[in-house]
N, C-alpha and C positions, 0 to 999 in steps of 0.2 A: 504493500500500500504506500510506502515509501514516495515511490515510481510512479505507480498508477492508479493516482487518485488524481480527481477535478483540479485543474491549473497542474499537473504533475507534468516530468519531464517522458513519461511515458505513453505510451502510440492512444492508449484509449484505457480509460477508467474500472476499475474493479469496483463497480459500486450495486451488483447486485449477484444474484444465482445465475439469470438470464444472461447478463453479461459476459460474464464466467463460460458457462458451456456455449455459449456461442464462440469465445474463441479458444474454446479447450483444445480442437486439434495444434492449431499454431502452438500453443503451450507447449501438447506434447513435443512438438519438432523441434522449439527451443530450448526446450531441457535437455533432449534428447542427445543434440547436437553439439550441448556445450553452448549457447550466444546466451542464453540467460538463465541464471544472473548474470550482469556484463563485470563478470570478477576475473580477470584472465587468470591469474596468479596457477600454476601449477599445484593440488594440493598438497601432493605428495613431495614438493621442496620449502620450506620452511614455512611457519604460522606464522598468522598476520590477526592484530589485533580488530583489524573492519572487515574480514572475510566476509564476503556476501555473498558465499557458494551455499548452496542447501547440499546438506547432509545426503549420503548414497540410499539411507531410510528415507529421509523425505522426498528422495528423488522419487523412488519405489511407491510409495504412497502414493503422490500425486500421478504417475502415471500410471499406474494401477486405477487409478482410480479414474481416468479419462479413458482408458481404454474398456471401464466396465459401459461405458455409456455417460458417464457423468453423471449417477445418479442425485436426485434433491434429498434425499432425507426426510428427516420429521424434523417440524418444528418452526421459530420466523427466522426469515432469511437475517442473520446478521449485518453481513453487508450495506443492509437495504437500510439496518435499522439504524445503524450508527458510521452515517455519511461526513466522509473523509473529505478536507479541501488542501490541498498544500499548501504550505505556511511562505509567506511572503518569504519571512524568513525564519529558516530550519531551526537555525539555533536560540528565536526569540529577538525582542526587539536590538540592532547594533546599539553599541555606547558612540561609536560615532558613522557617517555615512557619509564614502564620496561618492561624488556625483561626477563619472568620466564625463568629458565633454563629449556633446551628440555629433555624430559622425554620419553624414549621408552617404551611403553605402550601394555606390549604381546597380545595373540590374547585368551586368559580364563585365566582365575585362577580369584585368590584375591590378590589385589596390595594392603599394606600397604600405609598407608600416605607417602604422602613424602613432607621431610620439606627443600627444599631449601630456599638459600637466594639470592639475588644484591649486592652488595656494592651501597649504594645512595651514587650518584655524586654533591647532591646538594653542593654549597658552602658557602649558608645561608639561613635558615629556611624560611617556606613558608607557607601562610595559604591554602588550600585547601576548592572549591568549588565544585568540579564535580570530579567523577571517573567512570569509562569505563573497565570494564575485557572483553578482544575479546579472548573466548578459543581457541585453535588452533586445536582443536575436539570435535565438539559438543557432541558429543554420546559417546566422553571416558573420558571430564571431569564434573564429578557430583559437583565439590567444588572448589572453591580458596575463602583460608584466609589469611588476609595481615596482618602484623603489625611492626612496625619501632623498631630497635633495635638498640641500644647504640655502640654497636661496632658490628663487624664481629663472628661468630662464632668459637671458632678455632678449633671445633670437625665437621665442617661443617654442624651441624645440624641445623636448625633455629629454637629452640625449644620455645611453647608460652609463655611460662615462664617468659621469656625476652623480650617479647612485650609491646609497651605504644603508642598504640594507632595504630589505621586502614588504611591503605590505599589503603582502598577501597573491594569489596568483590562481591563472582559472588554463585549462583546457580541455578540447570537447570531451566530454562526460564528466570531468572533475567535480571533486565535491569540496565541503568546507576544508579551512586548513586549521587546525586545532593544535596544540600545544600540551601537552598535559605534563601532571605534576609537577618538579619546583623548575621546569624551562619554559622559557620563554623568548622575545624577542622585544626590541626598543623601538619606539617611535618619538624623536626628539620632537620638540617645540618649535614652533612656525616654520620659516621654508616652506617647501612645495613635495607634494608627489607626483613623480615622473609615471608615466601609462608608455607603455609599449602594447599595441593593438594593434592584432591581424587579423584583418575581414577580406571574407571570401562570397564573390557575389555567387548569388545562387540561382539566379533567375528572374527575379522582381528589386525594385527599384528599395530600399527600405532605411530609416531611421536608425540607429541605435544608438540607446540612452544606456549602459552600462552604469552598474552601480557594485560598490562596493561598502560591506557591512564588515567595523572591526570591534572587535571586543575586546574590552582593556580587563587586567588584573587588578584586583584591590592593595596587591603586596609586590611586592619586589623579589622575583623568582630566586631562586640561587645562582640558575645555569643560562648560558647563554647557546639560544638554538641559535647552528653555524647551518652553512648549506655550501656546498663545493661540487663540480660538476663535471663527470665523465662524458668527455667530448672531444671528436674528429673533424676538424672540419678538409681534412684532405680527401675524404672518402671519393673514390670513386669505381662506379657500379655501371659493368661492360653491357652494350647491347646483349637483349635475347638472352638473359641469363638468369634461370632460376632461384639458384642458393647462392647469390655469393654474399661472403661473409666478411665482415669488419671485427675491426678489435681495437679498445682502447683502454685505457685505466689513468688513475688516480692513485698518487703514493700519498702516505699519512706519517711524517716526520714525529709524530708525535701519537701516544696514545690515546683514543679517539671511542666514543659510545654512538653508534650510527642505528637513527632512528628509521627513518622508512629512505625509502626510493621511489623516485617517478621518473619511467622510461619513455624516452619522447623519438619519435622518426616520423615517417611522412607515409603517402600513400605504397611504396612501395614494400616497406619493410614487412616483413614473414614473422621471424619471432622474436625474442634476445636474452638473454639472462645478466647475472650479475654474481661474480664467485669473490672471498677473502683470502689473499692469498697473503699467508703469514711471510717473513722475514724465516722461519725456519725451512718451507716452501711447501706446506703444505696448506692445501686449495679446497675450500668449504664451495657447494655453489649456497646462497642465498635466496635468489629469487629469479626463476625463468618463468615466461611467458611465451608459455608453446606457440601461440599463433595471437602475432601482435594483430591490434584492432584499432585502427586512427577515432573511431569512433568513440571508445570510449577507455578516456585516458584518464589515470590516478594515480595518486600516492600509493603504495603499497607499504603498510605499517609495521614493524615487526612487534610481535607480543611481546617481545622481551626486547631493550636495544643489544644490539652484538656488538662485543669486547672489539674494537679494533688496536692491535697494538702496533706500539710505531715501528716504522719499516714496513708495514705493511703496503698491499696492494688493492687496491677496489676494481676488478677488470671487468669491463663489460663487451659482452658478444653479442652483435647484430647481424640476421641474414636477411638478405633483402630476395624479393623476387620482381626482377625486370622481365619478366617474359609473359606474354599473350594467355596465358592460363590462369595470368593474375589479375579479375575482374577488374580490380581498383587502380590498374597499372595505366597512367597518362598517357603512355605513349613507350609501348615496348622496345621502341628501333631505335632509340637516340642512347649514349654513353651519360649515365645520371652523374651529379657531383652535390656535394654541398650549397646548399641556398636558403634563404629566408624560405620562401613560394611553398605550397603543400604540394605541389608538382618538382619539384627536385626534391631532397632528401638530406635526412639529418640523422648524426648518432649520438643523440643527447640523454644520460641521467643524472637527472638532480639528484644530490643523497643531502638528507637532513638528520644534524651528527653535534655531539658538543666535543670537547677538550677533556680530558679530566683534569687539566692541569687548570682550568678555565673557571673562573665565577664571576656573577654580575659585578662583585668588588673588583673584580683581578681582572680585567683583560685586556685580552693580547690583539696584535695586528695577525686575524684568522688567514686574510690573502696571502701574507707575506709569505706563511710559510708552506706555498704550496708550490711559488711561485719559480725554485727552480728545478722544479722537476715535471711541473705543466706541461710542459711545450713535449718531454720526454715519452710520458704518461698518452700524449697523441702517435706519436709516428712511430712504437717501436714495437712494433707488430708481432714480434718473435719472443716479447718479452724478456729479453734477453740485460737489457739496462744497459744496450749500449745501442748504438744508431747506425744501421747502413747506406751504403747509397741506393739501395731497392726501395727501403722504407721512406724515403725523401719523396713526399709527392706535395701536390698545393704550392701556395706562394713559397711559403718561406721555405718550404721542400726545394724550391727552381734555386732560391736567393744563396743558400746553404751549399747545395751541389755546386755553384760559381766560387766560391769562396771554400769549397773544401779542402786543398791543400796546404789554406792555411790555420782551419779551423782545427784539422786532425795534428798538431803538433806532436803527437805519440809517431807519426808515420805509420802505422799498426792496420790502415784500412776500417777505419770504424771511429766514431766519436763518439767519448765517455760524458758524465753528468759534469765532470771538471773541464772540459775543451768547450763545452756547449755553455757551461754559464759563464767564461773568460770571450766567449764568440760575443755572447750575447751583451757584457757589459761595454764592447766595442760601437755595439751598432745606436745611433741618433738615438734616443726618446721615443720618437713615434714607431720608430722599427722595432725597437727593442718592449713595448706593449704588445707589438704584434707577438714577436718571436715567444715572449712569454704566455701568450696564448689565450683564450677567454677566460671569464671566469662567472662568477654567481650570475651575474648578470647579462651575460650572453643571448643575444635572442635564441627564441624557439622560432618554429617554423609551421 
């Protein structure tokens, strides 16, 4: 009832008997099939605290029990009696609310990002527990990125550049973003929140007034939620080709408590997972999603958070499918690469993780320390912790390859984590952002 109750994000309303057995076969097919509940998570690799897969009993039940005919019973329909409406908002009324700027959204083409901002009203910092994106078009917005900005823009543009920190984030099927027990996240005093929005025309000419509902804490958490992101943007995926497969990761300098994951690709992508690969080298998987779904994208929570110790590895594996058998595929015949657009493709997950060395009193600069082993954590495909000239692909793949004879100072045919940050501290400012590679804030697509 979640899902498919009046105003619900679901196709048509569970609100009586009738209702029910009229689309009890589609039920069955969807159970049957695995599309719903739309929970991808594998069950059988690690528990998640929001699992929304019903049980192999309940599966049994209910299709048993569609298969007998759908019998009514004795008694009143409950359904009927105690009529569901969804709630403006899930989590009760927000302590504050932005209001994204409305966005007229054509009826085709390709719409560019767009990075409005708010002016925050707030008039003294506030910790954050829960946040809520209610898009103001389901089917024109694929994206909202948030993040708090020091002052106003005065080119208007809210670019992420100037972000420090989230508040809050939506993509399609997403749900709220919650916080629990003593972590949390900050939302300073006046300046502005930066929006990053991707809309996707769909057909019809349409509005959207997106809005965003936060809920503040009464106390001051202990911990501070970090968020750090497994990401490629060298990828590139050959014509007419079914599996092919990506790989990236994330090192953890430090010992590290990692709360969920949210894996993000684009129309093409098949499935992906996400393993822990200790410093001693031994490789946990976490979380795979046998057959990814653009459709409906989420956090994935773990019941418990997982010990990450430092030296560790966060690796994630994405197969994509370019060929004609993949309904969802734009256009089988062209060589795919990295892009904003939901017609190229992406190998992005967010992981949300604290420090243990980290408290709301104590902290530390989270970017810094990722930041020379980022660029690594992309291109070294073999995992191997050192870099060949095969794995050189993208910009700074081309830029690296030009300049290897001097970057490889070993002579040894390969560049280590020490020749790559002595490279990197060479190159200008704006190259040297690049070379270090995205980070929290990096568009999705």
């Amino acid at each position: 009832m979640a899902c498919h109750s009046e105003g619900g994000i679901g196709p048509f309303a569970m609100s009586n008997y009738d209702m029910v057995k009229g689309f009890a076969p589609m039920i069955r097919e969807v159970i049957r099939t695995d599309r719903m509940p739309p929970y991808n998570a594998d069950p059988h690799v690690g528990k998640f605290s929001d699992n929304k897969n019903l049980t192999a009993a309940e599966v049994k039940t209910l299709v048993h029990w569609i298969e007998a005919g759908a019998p009514r019973g004795e008694g009143a329909d409950p359904l009927a009696a105690h009529k569901v409406v969804a709630a403006e908002w899930p989590l009760g009324k927000p302590d504050l609310i932005l209001n994204i700027p409305a966005y007229k959204v054509p009826a085709s083409g390709i719409v560019d990002y767009q990075r409005p901002y708010t002016v925050n009203e707030l008039t003294e910092g506030k910790w954050i527990r829960a946040t809520t994106v209610k898009p103001g078009d389901r089917r024109a917005v694929h994206h909202v990125l948030t993040g708090w900005m020091k002052e106003a823009p005065k080119n208007g543009v809210a670019s992420e550049t100037n972000w420090r920190g989230s508040v809050g984030g939506y993509a399609v099927g997403a749900e709220s973003n919650i916080f629990g027990g003593d972590v949390g996240t900050y939302l300073p005093a006046g300046g502005a929140v930066g929006y990053q929005m991707h809309y996707t025309p769909y057909g019809k000419e349409t509005v959207d007034n997106s809005q965003i509902g936060v809920y503040f804490r009464k106390d001051q958490p202990k911990y501070i939620m970090r968020s750090v992101v497994v990401i490629d943007p060298t990828i590139e995926i050959a014509p007419n080709t079914a599996r092919h497969q990506e790989v990236a990761y994330v090192e953890f300098p430090k010992d590290a408590l990692l709360y969920s994951a949210f894996p993000h690709a684009h129309y093409r992508a098949y499935s992906n997972d996400l393993w822990l690969q200790t410093p001693d080298g031994k490789k946990t998987r976490l979380l795979t999603l046998p057959r990814y779904d653009f459709n409906w994208q989420r956090a994935y929570t773990f019941a418990e958070p997982v010990k990450i110790p430092a030296g560790s590895k966060l690796i994630a594996h994405y197969v994509y499918d370019n060929s004609k058998r993949n309904p969802s595929n734009p256009d089988p015949t062209i060589k795919v690469t990295w892009g904003e657009q939901s017609h190229e493709e992406m190998l992005f997950t967010s992981l949300s993780f604290r420090w243990l060395d980290e408290t709301a009193e104590k902290q530390i600069d989270s970017e810094a320390r990722f930041a020379e082993t980022r660029m690594f954590g992309m291109m070294d495909d073999n995992l191997d912790g050192r870099l060949q000239k095969a794995e050189l692909r993208g910009q700074m793949g081309k830029m690296m390859l030009t300049f290897w004879d001097r970057i490889d100072t070993s002579k040894d045919g390969t560049i280590d984590k020490a020749e790559l940050k002595a490279a990197q501290a060479l190159l200008p400012q704006r190259r040297r952002q690049a070379a270090d590679g995205p980070n929290e804030n990096t568009p999705l697509g």
